[in-house]
PANUDO-715726 format. One record per atom (N, C-alpha, C, O): atom name; x, y, z; residue number from 1; residue in one letter. Coordinates in pm, 1 decimal. Layout:
! PANUDO-715726
SITE  at         x         y         z    i  aa
SITE  CA         X         Y         Z  NUM   a
...
//
This chain:
! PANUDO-715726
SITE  at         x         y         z    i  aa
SITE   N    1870.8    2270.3    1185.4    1   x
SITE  CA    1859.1    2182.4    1070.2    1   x
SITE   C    1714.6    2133.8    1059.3    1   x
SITE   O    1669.2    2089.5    1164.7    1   x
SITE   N    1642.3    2133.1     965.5    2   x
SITE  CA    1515.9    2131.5     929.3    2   x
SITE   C    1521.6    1965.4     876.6    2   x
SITE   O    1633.3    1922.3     848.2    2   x
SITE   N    1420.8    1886.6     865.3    3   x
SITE  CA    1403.3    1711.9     828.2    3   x
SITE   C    1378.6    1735.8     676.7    3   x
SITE   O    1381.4    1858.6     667.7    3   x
SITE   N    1362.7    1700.4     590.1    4   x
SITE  CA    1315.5    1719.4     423.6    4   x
SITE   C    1144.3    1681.2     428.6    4   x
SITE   O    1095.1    1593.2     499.2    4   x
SITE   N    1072.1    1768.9     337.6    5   x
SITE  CA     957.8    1711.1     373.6    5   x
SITE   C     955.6    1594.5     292.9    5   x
SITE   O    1027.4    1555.5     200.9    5   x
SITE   N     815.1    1529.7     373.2    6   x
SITE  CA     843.4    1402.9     287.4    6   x
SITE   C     697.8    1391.3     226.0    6   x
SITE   O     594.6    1426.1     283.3    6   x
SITE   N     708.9    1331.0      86.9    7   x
SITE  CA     557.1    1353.5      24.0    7   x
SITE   C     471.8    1251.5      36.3    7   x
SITE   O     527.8    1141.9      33.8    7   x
SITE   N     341.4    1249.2      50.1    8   x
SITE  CA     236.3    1166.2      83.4    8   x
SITE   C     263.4    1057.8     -44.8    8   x
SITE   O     298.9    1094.5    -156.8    8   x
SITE   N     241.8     930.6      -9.0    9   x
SITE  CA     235.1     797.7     -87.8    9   x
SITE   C      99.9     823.3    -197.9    9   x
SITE   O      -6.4     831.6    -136.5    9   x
SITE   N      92.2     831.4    -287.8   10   x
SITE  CA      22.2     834.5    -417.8   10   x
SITE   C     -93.0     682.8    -329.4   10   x
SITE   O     -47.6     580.6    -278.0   10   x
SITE   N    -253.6     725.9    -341.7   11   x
SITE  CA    -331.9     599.1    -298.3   11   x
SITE   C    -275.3     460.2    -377.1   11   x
SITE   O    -199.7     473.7    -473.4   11   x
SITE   N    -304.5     365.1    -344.0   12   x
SITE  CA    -242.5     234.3    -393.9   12   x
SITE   C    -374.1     121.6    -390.1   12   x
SITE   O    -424.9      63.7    -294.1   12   x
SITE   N    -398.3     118.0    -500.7   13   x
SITE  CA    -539.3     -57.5    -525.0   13   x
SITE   C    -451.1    -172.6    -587.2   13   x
SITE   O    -387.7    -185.7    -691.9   13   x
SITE   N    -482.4    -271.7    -444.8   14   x
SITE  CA    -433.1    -439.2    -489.2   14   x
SITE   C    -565.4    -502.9    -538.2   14   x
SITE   O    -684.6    -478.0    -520.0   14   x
SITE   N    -518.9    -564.1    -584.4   15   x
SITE  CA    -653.8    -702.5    -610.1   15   x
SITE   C    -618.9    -775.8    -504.5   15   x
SITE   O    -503.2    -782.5    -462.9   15   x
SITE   N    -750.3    -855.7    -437.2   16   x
SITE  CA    -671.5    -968.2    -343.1   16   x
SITE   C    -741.0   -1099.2    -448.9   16   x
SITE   O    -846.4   -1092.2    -512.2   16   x
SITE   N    -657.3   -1199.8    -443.5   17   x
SITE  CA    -723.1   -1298.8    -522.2   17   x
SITE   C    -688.7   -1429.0    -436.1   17   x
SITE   O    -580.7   -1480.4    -465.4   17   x
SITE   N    -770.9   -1498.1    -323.3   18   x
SITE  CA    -679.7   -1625.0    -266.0   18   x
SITE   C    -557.8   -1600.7    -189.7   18   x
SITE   O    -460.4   -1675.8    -193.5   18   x
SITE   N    -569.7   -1434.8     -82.2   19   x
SITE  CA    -464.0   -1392.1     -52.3   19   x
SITE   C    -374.8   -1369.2     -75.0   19   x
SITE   O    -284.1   -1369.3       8.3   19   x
SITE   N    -358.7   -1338.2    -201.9   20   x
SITE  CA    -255.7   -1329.8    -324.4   20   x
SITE   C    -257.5   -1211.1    -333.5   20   x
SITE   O    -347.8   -1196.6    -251.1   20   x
SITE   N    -226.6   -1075.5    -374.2   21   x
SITE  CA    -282.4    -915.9    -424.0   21   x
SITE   C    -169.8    -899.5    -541.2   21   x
SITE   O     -47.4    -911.5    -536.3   21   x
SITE   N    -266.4    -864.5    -658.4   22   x
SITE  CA    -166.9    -838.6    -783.8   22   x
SITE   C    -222.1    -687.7    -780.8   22   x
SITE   O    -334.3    -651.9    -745.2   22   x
SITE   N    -105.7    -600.1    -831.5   23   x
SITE  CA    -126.6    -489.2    -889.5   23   x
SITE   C    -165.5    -485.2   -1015.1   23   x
SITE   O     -72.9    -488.8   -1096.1   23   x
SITE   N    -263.1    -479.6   -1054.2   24   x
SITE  CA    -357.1    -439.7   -1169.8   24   x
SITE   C    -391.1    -302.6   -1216.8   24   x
SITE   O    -385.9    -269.7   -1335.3   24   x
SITE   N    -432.4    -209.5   -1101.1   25   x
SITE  CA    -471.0     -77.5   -1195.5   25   x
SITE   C    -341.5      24.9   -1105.1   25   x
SITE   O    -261.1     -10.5   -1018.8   25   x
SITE   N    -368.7     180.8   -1178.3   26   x
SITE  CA    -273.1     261.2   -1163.1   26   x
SITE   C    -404.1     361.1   -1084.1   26   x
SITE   O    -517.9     366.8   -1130.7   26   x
SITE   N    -374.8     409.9   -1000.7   27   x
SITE  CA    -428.6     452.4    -925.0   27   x
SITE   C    -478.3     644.2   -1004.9   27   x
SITE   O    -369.0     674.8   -1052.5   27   x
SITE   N    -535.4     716.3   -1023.5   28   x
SITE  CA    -571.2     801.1   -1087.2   28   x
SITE   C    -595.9     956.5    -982.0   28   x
SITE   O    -531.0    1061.0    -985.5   28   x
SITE   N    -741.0     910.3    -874.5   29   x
SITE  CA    -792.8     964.8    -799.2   29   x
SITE   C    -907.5     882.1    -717.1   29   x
SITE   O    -985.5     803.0    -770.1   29   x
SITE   N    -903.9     913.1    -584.4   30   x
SITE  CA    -959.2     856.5    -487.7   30   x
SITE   C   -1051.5     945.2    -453.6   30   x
SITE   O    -991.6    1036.2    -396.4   30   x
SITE   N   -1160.3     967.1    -457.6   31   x
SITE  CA   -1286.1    1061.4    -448.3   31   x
SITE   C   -1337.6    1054.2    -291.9   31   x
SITE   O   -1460.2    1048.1    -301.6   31   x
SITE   N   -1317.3    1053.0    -212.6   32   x
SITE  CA   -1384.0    1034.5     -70.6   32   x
SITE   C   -1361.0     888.9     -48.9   32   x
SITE   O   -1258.8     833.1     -88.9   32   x
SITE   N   -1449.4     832.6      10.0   33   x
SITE  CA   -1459.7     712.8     104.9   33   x
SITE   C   -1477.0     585.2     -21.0   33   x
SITE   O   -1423.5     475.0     -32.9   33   x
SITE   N   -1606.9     681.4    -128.5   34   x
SITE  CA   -1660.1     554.2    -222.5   34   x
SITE   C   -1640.2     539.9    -352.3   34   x
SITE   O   -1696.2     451.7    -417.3   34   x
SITE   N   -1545.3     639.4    -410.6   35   x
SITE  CA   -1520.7     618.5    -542.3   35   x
SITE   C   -1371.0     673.7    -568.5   35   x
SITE   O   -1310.0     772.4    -527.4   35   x
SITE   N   -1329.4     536.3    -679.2   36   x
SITE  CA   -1204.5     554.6    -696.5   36   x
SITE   C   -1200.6     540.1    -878.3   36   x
SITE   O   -1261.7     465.3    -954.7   36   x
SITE   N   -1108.7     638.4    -899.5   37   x
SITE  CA   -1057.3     612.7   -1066.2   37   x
SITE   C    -965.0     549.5   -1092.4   37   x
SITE   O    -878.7     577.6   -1009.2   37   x
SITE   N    -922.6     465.0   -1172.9   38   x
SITE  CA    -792.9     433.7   -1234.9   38   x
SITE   C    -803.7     347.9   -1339.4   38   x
SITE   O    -907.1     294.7   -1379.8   38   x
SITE   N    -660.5     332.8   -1394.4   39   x
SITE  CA    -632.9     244.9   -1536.7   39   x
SITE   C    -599.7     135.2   -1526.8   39   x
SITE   O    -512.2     100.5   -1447.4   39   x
SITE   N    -661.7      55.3   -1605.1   40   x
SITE  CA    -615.2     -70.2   -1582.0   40   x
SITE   C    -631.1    -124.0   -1708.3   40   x
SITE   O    -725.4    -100.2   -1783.8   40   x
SITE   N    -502.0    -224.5   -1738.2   41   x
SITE  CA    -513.8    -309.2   -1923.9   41   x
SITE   C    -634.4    -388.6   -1883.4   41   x
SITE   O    -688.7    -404.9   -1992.6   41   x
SITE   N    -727.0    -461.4   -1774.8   42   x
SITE  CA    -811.7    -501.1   -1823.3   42   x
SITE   C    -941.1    -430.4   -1817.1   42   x
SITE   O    -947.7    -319.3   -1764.5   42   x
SITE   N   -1069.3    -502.9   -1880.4   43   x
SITE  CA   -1180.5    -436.0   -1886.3   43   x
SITE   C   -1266.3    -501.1   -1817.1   43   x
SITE   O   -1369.0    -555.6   -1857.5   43   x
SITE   N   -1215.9    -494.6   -1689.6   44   x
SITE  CA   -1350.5    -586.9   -1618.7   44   x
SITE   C   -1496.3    -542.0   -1668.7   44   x
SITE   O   -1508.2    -460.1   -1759.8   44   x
SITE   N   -1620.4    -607.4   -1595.8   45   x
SITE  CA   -1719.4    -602.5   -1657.1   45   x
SITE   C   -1778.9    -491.8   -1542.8   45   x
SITE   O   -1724.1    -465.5   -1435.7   45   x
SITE   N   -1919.4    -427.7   -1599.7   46   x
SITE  CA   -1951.3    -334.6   -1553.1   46   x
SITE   C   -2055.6    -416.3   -1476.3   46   x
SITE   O   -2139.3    -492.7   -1524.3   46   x
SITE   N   -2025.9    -372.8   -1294.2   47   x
SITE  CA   -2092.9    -427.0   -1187.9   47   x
SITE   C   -2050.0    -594.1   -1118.2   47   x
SITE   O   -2102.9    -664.6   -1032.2   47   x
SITE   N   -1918.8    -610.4   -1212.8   48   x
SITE  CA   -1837.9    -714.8   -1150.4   48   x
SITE   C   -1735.3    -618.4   -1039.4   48   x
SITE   O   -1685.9    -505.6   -1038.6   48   x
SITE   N   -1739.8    -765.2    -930.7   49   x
SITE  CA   -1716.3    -729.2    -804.6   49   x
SITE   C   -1572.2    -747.6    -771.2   49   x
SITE   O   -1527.6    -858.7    -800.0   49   x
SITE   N   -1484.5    -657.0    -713.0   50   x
SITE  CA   -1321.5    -734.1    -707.5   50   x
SITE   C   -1315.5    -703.8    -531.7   50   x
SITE   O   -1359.4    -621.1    -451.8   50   x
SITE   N   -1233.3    -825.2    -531.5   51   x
SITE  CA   -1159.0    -765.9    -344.3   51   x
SITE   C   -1071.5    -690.7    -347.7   51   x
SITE   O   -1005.7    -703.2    -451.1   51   x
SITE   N   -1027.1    -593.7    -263.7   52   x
SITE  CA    -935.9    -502.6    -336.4   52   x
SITE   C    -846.5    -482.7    -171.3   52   x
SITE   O    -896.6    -529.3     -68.9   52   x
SITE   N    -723.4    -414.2    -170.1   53   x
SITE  CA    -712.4    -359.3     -72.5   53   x
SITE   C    -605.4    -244.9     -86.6   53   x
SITE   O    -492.2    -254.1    -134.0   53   x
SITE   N    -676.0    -122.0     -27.7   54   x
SITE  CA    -677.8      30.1     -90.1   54   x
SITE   C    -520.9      60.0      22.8   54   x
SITE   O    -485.3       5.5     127.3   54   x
SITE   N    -478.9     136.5     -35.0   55   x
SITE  CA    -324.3     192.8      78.0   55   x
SITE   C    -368.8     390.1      56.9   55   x
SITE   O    -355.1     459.8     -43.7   55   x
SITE   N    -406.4     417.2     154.0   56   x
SITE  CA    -381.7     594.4     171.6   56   x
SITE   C    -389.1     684.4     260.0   56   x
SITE   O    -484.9     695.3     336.5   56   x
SITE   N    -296.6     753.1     259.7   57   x
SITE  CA    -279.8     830.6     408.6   57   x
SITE   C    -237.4     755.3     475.5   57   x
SITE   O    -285.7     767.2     588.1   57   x
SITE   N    -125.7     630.7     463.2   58   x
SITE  CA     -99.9     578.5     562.7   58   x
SITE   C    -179.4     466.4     639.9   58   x
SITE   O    -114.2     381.5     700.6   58   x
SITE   N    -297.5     462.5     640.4   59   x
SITE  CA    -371.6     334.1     628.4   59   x
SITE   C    -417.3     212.9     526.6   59   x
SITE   O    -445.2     231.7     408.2   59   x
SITE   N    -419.8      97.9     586.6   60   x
SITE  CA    -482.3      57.8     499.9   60   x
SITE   C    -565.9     -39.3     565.3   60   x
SITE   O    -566.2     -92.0     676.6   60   x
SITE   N    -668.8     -49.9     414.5   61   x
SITE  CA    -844.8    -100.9     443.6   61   x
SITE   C    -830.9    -225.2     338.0   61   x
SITE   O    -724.2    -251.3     282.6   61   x
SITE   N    -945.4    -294.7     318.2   62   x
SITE  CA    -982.1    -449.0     229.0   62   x
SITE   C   -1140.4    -362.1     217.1   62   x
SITE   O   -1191.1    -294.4     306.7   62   x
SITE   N   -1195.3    -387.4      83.1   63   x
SITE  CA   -1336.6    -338.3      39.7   63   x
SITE   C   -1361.5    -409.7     -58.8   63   x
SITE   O   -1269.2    -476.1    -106.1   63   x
SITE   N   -1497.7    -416.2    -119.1   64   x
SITE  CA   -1488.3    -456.1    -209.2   64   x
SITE   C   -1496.7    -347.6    -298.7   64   x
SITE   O   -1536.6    -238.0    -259.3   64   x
SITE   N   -1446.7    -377.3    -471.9   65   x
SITE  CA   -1472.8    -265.2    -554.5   65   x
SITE   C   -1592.0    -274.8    -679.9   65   x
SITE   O   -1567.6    -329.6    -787.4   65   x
SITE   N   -1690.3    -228.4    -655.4   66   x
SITE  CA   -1760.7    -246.0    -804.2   66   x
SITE   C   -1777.4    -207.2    -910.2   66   x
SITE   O   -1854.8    -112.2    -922.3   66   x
SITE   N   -1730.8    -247.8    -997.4   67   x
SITE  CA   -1704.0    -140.6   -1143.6   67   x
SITE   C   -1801.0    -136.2   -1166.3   67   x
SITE   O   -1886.2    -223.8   -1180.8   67   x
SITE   N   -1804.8      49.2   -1178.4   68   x
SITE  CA   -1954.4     118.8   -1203.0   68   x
SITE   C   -1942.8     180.3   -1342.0   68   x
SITE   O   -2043.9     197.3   -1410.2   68   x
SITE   N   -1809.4     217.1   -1389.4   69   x
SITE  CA   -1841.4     245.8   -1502.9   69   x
SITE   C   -1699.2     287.3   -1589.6   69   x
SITE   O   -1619.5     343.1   -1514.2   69   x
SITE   N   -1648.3     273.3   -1730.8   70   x
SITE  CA   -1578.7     294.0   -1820.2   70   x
SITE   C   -1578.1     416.4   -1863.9   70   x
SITE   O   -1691.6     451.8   -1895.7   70   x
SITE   N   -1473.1     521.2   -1883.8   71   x
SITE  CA   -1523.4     632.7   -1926.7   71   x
SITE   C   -1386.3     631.3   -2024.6   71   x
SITE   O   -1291.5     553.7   -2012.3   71   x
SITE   N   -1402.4     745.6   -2132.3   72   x
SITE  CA   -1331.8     792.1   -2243.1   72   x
SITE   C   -1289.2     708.8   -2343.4   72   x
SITE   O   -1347.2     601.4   -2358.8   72   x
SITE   N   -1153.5     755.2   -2448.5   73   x
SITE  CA   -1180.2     677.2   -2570.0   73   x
SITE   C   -1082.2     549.6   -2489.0   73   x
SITE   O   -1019.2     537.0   -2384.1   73   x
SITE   N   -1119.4     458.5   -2626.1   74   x
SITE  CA   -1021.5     340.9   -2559.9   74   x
SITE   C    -899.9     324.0   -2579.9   74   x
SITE   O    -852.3     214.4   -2550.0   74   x
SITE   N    -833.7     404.3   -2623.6   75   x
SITE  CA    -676.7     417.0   -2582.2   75   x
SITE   C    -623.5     530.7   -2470.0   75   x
SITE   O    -506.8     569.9   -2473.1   75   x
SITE   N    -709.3     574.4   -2381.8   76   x
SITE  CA    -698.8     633.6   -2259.1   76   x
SITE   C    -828.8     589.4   -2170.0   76   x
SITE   O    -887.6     686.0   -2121.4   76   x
SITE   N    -879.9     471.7   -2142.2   77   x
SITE  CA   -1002.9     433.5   -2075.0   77   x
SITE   C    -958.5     444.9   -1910.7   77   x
SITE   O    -855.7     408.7   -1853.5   77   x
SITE   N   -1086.8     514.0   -1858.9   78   x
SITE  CA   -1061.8     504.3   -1712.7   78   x
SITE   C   -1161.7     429.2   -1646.3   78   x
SITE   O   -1277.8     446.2   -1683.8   78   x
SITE   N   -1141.2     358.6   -1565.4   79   x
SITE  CA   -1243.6     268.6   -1477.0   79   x
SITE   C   -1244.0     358.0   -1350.7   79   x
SITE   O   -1152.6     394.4   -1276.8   79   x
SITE   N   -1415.2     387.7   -1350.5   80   x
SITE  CA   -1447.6     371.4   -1208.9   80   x
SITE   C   -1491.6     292.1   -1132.3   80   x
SITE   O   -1569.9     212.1   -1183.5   80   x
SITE   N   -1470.8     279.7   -1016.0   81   x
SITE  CA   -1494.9     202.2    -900.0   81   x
SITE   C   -1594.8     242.9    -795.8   81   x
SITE   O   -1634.2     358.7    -781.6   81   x
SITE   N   -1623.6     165.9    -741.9   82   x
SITE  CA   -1728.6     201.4    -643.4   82   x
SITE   C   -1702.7      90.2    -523.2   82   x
SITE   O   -1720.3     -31.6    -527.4   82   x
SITE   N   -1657.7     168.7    -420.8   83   x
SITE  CA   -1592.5      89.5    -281.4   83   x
SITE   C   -1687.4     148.7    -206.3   83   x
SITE   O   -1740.5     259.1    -194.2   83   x
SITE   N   -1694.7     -24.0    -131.8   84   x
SITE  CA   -1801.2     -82.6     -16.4   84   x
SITE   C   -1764.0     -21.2     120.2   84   x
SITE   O   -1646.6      14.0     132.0   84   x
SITE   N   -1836.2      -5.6     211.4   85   x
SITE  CA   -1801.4     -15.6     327.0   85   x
SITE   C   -1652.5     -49.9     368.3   85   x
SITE   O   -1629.6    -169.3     387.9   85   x
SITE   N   -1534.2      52.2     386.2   86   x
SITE  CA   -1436.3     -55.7     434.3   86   x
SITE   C   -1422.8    -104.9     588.3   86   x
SITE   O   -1497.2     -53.0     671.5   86   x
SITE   N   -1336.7    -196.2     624.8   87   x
SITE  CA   -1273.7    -278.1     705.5   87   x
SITE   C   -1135.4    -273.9     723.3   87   x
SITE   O   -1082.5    -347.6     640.1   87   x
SITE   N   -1048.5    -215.5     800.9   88   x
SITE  CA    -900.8    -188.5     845.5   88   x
SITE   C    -822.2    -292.0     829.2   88   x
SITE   O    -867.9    -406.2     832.0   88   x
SITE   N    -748.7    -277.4     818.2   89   x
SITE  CA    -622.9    -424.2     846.6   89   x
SITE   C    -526.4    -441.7     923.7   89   x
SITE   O    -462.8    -547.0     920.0   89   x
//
């Protein structure tokens, strides 16, 4: 009898706010260590800073994220991110 495979958890970005973490964006693609895509209803500002804390592969880290930049039209807008150095949890 063989186990079912089981599929890797889709990456996951919290906001931390006051130790609080709201889910805000939808996770898109995680590019290596320092850049992440995803959607989110808001439009933070470009080079405003969020605490974030990232879930993938089974670990998870706290970074900060800096929105580096807005891309496409605005009824499909994607935010990129730009994550700091992380720190484990």
């Amino acid at each position: 009898m063989t186990s079912p495979a089981v599929e890797p958890r889709a990456p996951r970005i919290t906001v931390l706010v006051e130790g609080s973490t709201y889910e805000l964006m939808d996770v898109l693609e995680v590019d290596g260590d320092r850049l992440a895509r995803v959607r989110t209803p808001f439009l933070f500002e470009i080079g405003e800073e969020l605490a974030v804390r990232v879930e993938r592969n089974g670990t998870t880290i706290e970074a900060v994220a800096k929105i580096r930049a807005h891309v496409g039209p605005a009824d499909a807008r994607i935010t990129e991110l730009e994550l700091s150095p992380r720190k484990p949890v």
